[in-house]
N, C-alpha and C positions, 0 to 999 in steps of 0.2 A: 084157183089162182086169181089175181089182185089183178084186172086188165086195164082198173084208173092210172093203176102206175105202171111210170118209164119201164123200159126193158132193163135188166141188173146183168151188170159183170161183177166178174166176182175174182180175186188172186189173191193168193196167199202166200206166205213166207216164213220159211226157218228160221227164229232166230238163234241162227247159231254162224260161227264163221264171221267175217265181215263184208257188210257191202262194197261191193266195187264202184271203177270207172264204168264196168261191164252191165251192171244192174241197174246204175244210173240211165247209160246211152242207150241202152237195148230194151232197158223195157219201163220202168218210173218214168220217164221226160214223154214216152208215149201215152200214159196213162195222162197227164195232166189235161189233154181236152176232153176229155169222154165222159165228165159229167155235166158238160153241156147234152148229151144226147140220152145217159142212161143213169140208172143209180150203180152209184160204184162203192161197191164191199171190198176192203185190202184189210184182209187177217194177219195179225202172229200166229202162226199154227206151233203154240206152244205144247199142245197137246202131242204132235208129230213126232216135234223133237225129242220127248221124253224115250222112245224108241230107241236111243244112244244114251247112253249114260253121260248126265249132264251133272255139273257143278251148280248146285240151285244158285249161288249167289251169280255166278259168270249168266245164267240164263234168263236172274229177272234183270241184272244191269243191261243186258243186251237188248232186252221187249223195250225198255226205255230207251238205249240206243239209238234202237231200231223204227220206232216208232217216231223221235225226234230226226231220224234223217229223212223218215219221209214226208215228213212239213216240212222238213229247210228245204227237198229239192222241187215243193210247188204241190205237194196233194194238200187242200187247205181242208179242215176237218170240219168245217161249217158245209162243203159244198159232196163232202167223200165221208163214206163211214170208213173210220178206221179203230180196231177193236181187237183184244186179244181173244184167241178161240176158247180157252178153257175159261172167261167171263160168262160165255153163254151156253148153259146146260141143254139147251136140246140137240148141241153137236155129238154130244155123247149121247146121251138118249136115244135121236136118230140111227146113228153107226150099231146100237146093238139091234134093233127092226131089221136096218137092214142085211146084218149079217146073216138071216135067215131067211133071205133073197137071192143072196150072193153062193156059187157054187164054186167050193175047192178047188174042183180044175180050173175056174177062172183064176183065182188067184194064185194057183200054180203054174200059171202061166207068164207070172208078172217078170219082168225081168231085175226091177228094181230091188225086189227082193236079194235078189242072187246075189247081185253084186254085193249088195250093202251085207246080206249073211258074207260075202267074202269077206268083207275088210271090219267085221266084228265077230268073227269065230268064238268071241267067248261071252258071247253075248245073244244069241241067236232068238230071242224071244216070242211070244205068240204075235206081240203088237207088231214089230218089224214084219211079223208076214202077215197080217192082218191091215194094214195102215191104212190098203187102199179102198177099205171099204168105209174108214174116216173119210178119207177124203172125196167120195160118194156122196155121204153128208152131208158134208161142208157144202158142195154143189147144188145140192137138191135141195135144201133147208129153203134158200133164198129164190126159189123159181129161176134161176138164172139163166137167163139165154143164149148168154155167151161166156168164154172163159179163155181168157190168153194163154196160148198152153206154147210150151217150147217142145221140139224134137224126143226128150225125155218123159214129157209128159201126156203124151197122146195116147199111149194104152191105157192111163187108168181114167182118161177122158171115156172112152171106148166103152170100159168097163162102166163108170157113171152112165151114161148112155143104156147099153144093155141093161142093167138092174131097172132104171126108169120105165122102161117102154115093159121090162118083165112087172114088173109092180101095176102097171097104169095095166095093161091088160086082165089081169087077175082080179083088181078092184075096181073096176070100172063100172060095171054094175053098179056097184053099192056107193059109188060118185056118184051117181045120178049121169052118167054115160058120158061123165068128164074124167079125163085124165086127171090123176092124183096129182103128179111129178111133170113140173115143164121136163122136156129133154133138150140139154144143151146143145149149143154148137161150137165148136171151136172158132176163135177169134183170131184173125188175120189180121193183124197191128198193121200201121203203118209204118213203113220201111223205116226199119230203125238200124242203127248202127249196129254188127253184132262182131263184137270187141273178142278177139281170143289173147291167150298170156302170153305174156311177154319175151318169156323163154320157151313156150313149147305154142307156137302160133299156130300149129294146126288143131289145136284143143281151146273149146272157149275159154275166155277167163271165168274162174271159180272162185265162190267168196268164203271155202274151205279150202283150198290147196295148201298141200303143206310147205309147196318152198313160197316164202315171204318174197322174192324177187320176180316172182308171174304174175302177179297183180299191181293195181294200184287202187288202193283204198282211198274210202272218199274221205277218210278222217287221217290220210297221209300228209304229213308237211312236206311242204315246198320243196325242202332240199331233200325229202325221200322221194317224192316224186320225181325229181331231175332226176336222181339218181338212175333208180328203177331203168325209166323211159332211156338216160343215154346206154344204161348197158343190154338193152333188147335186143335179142336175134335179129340179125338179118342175115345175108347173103356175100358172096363174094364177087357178087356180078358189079355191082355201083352202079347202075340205074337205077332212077327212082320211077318205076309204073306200080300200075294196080292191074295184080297177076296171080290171087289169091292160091291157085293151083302150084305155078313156077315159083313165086315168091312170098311165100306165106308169111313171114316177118315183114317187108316195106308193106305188104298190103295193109297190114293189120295196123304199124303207122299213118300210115293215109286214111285209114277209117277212121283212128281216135281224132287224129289233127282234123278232119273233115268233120267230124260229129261236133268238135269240141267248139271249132271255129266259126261257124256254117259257110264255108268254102267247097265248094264243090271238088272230086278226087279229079276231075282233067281240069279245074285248073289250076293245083297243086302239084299235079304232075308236069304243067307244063313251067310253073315258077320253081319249081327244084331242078329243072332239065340242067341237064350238068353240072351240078352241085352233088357232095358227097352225102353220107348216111349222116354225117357229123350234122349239117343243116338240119334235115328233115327230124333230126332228134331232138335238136336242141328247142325248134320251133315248135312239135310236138309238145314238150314238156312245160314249156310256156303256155301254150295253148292250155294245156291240161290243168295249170296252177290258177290260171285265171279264171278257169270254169267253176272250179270250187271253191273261190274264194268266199263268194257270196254265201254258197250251202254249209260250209265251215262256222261262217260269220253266226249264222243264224242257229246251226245245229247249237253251234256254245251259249246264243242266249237260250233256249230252250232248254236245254239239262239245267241250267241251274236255276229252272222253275217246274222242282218236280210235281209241285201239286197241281200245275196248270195242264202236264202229262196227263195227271194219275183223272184230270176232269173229262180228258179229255176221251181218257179210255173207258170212264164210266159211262160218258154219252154218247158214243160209239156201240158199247155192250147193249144201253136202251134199244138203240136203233136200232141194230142188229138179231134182239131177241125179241121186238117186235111182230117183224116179219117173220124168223124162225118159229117162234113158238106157233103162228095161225099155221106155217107149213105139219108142224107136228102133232098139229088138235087134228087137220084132216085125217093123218095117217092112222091117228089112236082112234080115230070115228069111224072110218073104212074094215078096223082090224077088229073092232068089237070091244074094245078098252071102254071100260066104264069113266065116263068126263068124272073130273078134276070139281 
């Protein structure tokens, strides 16, 4: 492992569905200081998504999408590597090593799987129950020390974990009594806003939900925005506090208005005190309109400079397969693979 360099976080994303408010406040806006401290990897895991039967054209307009909304909302690609996963051939490469590391009952344990076999029955394939030893890979390629993981994603953090410490003991020997594999730790973001829908506020927001009315998309116009925002759940009580348990719709108001404004939630609780839901919505939605003006402004000059994208993803894929490939000469030198 490389110990001249910074420590690497590493995230990655579907592109599939759309970005929200939710992705924006909860986790991108937190991401934009951390490469004063560390190297920071943000994949398309276009490879992941293949797992779902996708529309090729809906999946490469979305990498470019995808990819322009994370420069408009502040990861600048000169200081972040930002890279599509199937650019760089040792993710795949690595995922088949490691599938003969990885034991069946781990991954029959996953839960992910389950679900996701629920909601495509006709589609059940090896890779959906296989995925999470990609994303193993993806982790371990880059030495990475840390990884921002959500609620959903801690068991295959887990599993990442397990596999490494099983690999680094079995070849450690033939490391020369170093470990192969950094093993990660999970990453405790700074307290970020975490935004649930609009209509079902005890459920985060999702940038695949199927009702269009739980979300707010960051490529939403103004007047769907208001919209959205004035017809969100609340309650029958008419206080406005932050009560996420009793009042799960105003709280989840109070967090976007608070995230979006930086206003603290007591002292917007105490500027709506006796004021109706009508206020706090309409204020919300303003708040909201003006937060993405900027990331709006800029995602549009960016699409319509697809070769400054298409630069940007090839010097990203350099970066990226850099370090991955020095991560995959080790494994292929420890396993007896004849060098390249």
């Amino acid at each position: 492992m490389n110990s001249v360099q910074r420590p690497v976080v590493l995230s990655g994303i579907q592109p599939s569905g759309r970005l929200t408010i939710g992705n924006y406040l909860g986790a991108i806006k937190n991401w934009l200081p951390l490469h004063e401290q560390y190297d920071c990897y943000y994949m398309l895991v276009d490879l992941h998504a293949i797992t779902v039967r996708q529309d090729p054209k809906v999946l490469r307009e979305r990498c470019y999408e995808f990819l322009a909304l994370y420069i408009a909302c502040g990861l600048d690609p000169a200081k972040n590597v930002l890279f599509v996963q199937s650019h760089v051939p040792a993710h795949a490469r690595l995922s088949w090593v490691l599938n003969c590391y990885t034991q069946m009952g781990e991954l029959n344990r996953m839960t992910q799987f389950k679900d996701k076999s629920a909601k495509h029955v006709d589609n059940i394939n090896a890779g959906l129950f296989d995925y999470p030893v990609l994303m193993v890979a993806d982790i371990l390629l880059y030495d990475t020390a840390q990884v921002p993981v959500g609620d959903d994603q801690k068991q295959h953090l887990e599993l990442t974990r397990d596999v490494a410490i099983r690999f680094n003991n079995i070849y450690l020997e033939q490391n020369g009594g170093q470990p192969v594999f950094q093993v990660p730790e999970p990453m405790i973001p700074p307290v970020g806003a975490r935004i649930m829908g609009l209509q079902e506020p005890t459920a985060k927001m999702s940038k695949s939900d199927d009702a269009e009315t739980n979300s707010v998309y960051l490529l939403d116009t103004p007047d769907v925005i208001t919209r959205k925002i004035k017809r969100a759940v609340t309650d029958m009580d008419g206080s406005i506090r932050y009560a996420p348990a009793e009042k799960p719709g105003v709280s989840n108001l109070l967090s976007i208005l608070s995230a979006t404004s930086g206003e603290s939630i007591a002292a917007l609780e105490a500027r709506f005190a006796g004021q109706g839901y009508g206020a706090l919505k309409s204020a919300t939605a303003e708040a909201v309109v003006e937060c993405l003006k900027p990331v709006q402004a800029r995602y549009n000059e960016l699409r319509e400079d697809r070769a400054g994208l298409q630069r940007v993803l090839k010097d990203g894929a350099e970066r990226a397969s850099q370090r991955a490939d020095a991560t995959l000469k080790r494994v292929h030198d420890v396993l007896g693979f004849i060098p390249q």
